[in-house]
N, C-alpha and C positions, 0 to 999 in steps of 0.2 A: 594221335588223331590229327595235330597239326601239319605234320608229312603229309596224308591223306587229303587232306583238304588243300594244302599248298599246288597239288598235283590236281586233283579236282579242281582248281582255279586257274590253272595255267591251259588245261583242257576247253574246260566251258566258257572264260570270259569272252574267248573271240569269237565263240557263235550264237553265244547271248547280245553282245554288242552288236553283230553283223545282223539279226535280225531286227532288233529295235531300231536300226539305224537302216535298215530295208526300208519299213516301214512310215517311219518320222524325217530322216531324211539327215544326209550326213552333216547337214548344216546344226544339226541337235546331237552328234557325237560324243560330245565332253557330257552332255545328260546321260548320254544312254552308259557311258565309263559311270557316271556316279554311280548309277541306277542297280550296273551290275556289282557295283563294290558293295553297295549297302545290302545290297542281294546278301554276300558272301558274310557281310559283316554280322548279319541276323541268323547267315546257318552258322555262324562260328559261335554265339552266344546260345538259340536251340541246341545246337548240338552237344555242346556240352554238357549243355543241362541232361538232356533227353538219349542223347546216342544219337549216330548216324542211323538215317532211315533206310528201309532197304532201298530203295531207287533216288539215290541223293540227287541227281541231274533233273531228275522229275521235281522232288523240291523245290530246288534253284528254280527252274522254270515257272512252278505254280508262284513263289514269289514275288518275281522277276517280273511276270504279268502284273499281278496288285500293285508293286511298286509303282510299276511305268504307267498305269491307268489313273493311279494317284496323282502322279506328277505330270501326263499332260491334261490332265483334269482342269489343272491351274491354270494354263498356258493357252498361245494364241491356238496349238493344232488343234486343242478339244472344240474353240470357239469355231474356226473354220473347216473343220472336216466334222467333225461328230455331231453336233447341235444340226447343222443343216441337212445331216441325213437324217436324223431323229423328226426332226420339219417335213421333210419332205416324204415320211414314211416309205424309205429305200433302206428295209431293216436287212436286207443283203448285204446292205451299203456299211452299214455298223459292221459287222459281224468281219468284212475282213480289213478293217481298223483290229479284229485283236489279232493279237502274237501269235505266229506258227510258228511251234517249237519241233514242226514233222523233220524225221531224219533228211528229205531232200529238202525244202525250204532252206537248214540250214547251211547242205552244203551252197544251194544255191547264192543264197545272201552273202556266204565268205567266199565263192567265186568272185561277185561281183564287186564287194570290197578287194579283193586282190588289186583288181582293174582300176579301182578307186584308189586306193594307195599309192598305185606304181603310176600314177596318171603324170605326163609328161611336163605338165604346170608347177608340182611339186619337185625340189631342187634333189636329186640323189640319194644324198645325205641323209636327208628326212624322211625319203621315202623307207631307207632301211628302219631306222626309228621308229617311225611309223606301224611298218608290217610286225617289227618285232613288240610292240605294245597293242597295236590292236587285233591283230593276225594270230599272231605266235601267245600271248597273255603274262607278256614278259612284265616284269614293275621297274620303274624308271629306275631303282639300285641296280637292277641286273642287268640292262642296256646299259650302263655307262660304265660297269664293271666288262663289258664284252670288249665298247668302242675305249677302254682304257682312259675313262673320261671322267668328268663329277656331273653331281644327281643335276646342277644347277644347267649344265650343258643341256643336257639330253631333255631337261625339263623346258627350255628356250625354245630348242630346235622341234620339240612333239609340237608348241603352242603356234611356232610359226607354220608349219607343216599345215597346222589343221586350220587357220586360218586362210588358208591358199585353198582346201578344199571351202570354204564358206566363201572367200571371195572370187574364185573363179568358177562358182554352181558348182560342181564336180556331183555326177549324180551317180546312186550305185547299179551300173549296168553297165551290161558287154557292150562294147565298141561298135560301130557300124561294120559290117562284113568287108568294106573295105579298108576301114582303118585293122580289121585285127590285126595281120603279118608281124606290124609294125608296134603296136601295143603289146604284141604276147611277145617278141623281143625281147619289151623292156623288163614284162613282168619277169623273163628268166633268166634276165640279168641282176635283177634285182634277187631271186631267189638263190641263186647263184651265188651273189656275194655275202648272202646270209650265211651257206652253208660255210664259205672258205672264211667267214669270220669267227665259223666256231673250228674249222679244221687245222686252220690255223693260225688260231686266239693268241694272241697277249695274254691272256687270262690264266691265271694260273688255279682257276677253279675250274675241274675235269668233267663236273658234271654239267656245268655251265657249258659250257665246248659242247658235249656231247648232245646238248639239249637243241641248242642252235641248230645244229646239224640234222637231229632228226624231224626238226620245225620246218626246216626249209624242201626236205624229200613229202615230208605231209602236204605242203603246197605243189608240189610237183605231181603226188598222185592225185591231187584235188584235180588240176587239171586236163590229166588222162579220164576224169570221169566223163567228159563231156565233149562231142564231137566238134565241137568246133576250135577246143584248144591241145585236143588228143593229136596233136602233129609228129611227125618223126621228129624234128630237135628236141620237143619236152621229151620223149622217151631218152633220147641220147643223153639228155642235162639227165636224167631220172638214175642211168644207166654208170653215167658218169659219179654220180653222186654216191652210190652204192657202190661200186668201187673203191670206193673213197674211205666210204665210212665200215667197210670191211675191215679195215687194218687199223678203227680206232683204237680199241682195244690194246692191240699188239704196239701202237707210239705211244703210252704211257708206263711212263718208268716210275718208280717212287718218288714221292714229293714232286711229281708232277715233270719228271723233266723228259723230254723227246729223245724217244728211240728211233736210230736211222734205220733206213727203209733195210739194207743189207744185214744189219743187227736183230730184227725181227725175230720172234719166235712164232715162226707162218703157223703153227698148231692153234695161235692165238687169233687166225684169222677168222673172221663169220662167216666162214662157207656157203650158211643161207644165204644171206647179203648178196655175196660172189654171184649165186645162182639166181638170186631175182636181177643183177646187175646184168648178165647174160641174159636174161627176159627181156628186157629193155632194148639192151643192144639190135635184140633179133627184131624187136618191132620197131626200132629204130630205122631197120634198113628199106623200108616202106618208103616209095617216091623218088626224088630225081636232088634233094636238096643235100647238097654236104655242108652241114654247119662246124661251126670250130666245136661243139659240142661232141657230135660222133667222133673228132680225130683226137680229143682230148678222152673220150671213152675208149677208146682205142688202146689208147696210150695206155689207160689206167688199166686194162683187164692184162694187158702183158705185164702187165706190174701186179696182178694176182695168183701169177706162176714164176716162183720164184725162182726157180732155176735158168741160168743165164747162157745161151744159146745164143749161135749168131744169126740164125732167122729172126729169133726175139729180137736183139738191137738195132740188126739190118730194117725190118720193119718198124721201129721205132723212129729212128732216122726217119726213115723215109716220109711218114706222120707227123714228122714236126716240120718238113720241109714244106710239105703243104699246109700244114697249120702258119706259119709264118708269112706265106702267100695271101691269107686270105684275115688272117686277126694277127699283126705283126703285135711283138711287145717285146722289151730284154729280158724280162723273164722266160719266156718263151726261147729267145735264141741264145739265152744261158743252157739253156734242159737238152737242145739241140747240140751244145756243145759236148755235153755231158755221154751224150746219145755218140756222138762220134768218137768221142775217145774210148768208146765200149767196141766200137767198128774198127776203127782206122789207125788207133794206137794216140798216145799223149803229144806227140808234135801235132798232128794234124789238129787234134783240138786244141789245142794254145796257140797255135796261129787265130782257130775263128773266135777265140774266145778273146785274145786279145786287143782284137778290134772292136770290140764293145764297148768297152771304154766305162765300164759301169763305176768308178770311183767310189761315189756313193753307196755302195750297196755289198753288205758283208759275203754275200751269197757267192758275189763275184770271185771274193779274194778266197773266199771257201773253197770255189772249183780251181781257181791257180793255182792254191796250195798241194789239192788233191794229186794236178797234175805234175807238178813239179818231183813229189816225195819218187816219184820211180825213179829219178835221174840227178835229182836238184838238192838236196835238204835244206842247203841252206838257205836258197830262193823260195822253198815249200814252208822255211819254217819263219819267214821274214811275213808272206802272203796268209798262214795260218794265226800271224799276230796284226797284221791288219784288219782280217775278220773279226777277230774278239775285239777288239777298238770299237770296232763299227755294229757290234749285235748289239740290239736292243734291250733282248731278254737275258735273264739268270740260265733259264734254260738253253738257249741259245749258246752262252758262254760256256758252258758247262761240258757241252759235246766240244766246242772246241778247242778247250783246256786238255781235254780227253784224248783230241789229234794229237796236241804239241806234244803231249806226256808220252805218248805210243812213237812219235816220231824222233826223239829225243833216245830216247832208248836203243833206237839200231840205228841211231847214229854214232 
């Protein structure tokens, strides 16, 4: 039962919270968090005793109501909103003081929090913290098990977060029509780096990873519900995303450790996924905007047919070359490199890749390695031991180790 309800909790707290905080105002957030804990904490002690009900979310709701009725009973909102509609006999006026727990309310209300979370006042950082505790119904262990971090972190960083929404008003609603462009931006950036935090987690817990990932597509389809955030780049990030998360599956090895993309057993791939990821894409192509989202979806759906063609890489190229035009980064003009040495042969990419100059960054020495072994060994096997130096992770070493040992061998 406890599995069940773990998963029922991870579900419902962030549209239990987003409506009570619809309602009460996000300045009362940390209430409306208690409110839904104690919720859970009373069906965990019922339920025990009694069984899970047949409609448990309906439960939690009817509770969740009592609870929250109890506790601004107490407080300044019952004095000034309830009491003076009670006074003023505007029994209309009570009635939507209470909680709508209707299926669109609450996508509505976690719309609006999205907006609320990702709000440009609140520093980055927090804003991922943020969405993954009140959005996603992650618990501060399991955010700081993602960001590779302790509970006392992520415990700082929720409190400063949420004081920025109480000192700079932050109210829960969509944008002005002219601010959206520029806010649903951030929100997909912000969604975005959810997912690549579970795609490619630190974390050596696979359910965690996968959880992340499919948290961050549920905000993506939240926002294709409604016309004003259903834009081509959400489809592309949507598009992109599922791509992505097609070949979770197929990157986990035993004990957790990453399987490269070429090592794959494609039979392992979600096909479904692949096929809503082509959904996307095609509505993606609606309008005149090319966001790095589409050339990044691009990228990923030829990396869903595995077989290696020089259409496929010539078009690859040519996708990163515009991607770099328009959202430059080294990681980017690493993949690029990578991309050319599949076209052009291993000099031409160790020219561009040499000029990166990424020192820092195992990835780099990864692809040197790569390119050196057709001609080099001992330059391939000098760059495959600076990589392991410089990886962070066991699993990261682990493939590497994997290079040296296979390279060593036909030497």
């Amino acid at each position: 039962m406890h599995e069940s309800l773990k998963q029922l909790f991870q579900q419902e707290f962030s549209r239990m919270v987003a409506v009570i905080s619809s309602l009460y105002g996000l300045q009362h957030i940390e209430i409306a968090e208690d409110i839904v804990s104690e919720t859970f904490l009373l069906a965990t002690e019922n339920w025990e005793a009694k069984g899970i009900p047949p409609n448990p979310a309906a439960w939690l709701y009817t509770v969740a109501k009592r609870q929250t009725l109890t506790q601004f009973r107490r407080g300044r909102i019952f004095r000034e909103k309830v009491i003076p509609a009670l006074a003023s006999g505007q029994d209309k006026q009570v009635e939507t003081l209470a909680l709508d727990f209707s299926p669109q309310h609450i996508r509505d209300s976690e719309l609006q929090m999205l907006f609320a979370v990702c709000d440009p006042a609140i520093a980055s950082e927090a804003q991922i913290g943020l969405a993954l505790r009140i959005l996603c119904g992650f618990g501060i262990e399991e955010i700081a098990g993602a960001f590779f971090t302790n509970k006392e972190t992520i415990s700082k960083r929720l409190l400063r977060a949420k004081e920025k929404l109480r000192t700079e008003k932050i109210r829960m609603e969509l944008p002005p029509e002219k601010e959206l462009p520029a806010r649903l931006d951030n929100v997909l950036r912000i969604i975005y780096l959810l997912f690549s935090e579970g795609y490619y987690s630190r974390s050596r817990d696979p359910i965690l990873q996968k959880d992340l990932c499919m948290e961050a597509m549920r905000l993506g389809v939240l926002l294709t519900e409604y016309e004003t955030t259903n834009r081509p780049k959400t489809n592309a990030l949507l598009a992109l995303m599922c791509f992505h998360a097609s070949r979770f599956e197929a990157r986990q090895g035993g004990d957790s450790l990453l399987i490269l993309y070429d090592q794959q057993d494609q039979s392992a791939w979600d096909q479904a996924l692949i096929r809503q990821g082509m959904h996307f894409l095609s509505l993606a192509a609606s309008g005149e905007e090319l966001s790095s989202y589409h050339l990044e979806a691009r990228i990923a759906c030829w990396h869903c047919l595995q077989e290696d063609t020089p259409e496929k890489w010539t078009d690859i190229l040519r996708l990163y070359d515009q991607l770099l035009l328009i959202n430059y980064s080294p990681g980017v003009a690493l993949n690029r490199a990578f991309a050319l040495y599949k076209v052009h042969g291993p000099e031409a990419a160790l020219a561009a890749a040499e000029k990166l100059n990424l020192h820092d960054d195992h990835f780099y020495f990864l692809l040197l390695g790569e390119l050196y072994t057709t001609f080099d060994s001992g330059k391939a096997r000098l760059n495959f031991q600076k990589a392991y130096e410089l990886a962070k992770t066991e699993t990261e070493k682990q493939g590497i180790r994997t290079k040296l040992m296979v390279l060593m061998k036909n030497i």
